[in-house]
C-alpha positions in Angstrom: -83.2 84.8 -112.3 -84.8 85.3 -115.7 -82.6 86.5 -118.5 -84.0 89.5 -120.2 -84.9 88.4 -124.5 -83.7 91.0 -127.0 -86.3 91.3 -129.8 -83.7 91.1 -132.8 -85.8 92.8 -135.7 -84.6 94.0 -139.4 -87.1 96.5 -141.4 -87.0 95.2 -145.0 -88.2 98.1 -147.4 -89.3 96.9 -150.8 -92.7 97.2 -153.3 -91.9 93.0 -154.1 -94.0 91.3 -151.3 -92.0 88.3 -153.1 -89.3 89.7 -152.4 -89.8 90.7 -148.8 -91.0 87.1 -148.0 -87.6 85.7 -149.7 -85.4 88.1 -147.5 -87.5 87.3 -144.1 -86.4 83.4 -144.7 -83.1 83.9 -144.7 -83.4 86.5 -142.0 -85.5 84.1 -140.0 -82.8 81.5 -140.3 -80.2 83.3 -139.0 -82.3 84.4 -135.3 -84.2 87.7 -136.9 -87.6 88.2 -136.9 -88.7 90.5 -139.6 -91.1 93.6 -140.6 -92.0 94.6 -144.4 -92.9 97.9 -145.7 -93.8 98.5 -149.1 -92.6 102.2 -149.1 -91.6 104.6 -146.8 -94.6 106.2 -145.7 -94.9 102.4 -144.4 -91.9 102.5 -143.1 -91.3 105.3 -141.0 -94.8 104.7 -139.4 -93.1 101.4 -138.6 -90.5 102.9 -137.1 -92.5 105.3 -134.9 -94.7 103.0 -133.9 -94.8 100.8 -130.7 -92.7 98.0 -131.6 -90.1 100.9 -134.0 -87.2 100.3 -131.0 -87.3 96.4 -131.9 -86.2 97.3 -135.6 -82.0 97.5 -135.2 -81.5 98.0 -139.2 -83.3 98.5 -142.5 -82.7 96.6 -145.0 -83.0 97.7 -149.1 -83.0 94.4 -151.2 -82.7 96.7 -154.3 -81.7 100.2 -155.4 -83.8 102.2 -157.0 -82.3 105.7 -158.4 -85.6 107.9 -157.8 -86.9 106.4 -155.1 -84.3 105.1 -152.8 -82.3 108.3 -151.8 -86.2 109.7 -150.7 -86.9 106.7 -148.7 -83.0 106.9 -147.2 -84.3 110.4 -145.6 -87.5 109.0 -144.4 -85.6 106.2 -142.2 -83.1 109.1 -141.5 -85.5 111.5 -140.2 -87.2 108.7 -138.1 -84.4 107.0 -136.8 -80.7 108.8 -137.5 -78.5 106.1 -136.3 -80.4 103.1 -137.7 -78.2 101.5 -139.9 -79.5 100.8 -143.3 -78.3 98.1 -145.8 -78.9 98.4 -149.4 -78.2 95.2 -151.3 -77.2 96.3 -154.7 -76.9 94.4 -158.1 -74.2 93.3 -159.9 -71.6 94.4 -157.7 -71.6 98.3 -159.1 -69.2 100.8 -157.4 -71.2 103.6 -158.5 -74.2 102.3 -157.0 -72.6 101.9 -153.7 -70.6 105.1 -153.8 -74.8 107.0 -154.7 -76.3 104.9 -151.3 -73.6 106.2 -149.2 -74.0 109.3 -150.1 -78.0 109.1 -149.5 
């Protein structure tokens, strides 16, 4: 009997291709295969497209104050229970405390 492989994919969201390459190593290393989007028009057609069910989170290597809350919503509308990780700077409580609330 075969056993059935589970695609384990993370979205990573960022404008830094550098950025997205340096997250999908690590990723890679620890059994994920990765997808990058450069913004969230990218992103949600990701997500809606034919491989979208593969993707189980998104990830946000940085927070950016007029564009991250928009791009929150996007991944929201496309996908409501996809968790999404934002990797913020400097350890900032209020920076935390404004991505939750997106």
């Amino acid at each position: 009997m075969r056993e059935e492989v589970v695609l384990r994919s993370v979205l990573l969201v960022d404008a830094d291709a550098n950025e997205r390459r340096q997250l999908s190593a690590i990723a890679s290393r620890a059994g994920w295969s990765t997808v990058g989007a450069d913004c969230a028009e990218t992103a949600a057609a990701i997500l809606q497209g034919p491989h979208g069910r593969e993707v189980r989170a998104a990830i946000l290597p940085s927070w950016n104050v007029d564009l991250a809350p928009e791009l929150i919503k996007a991944l929201r509308h496309c996908r409501p229970n996809l968790p999404v990780i934002v990797l913020a700077d400097g350890g900032s409580v209020s920076l935390a405390a404004e991505a939750m609330r997106a």
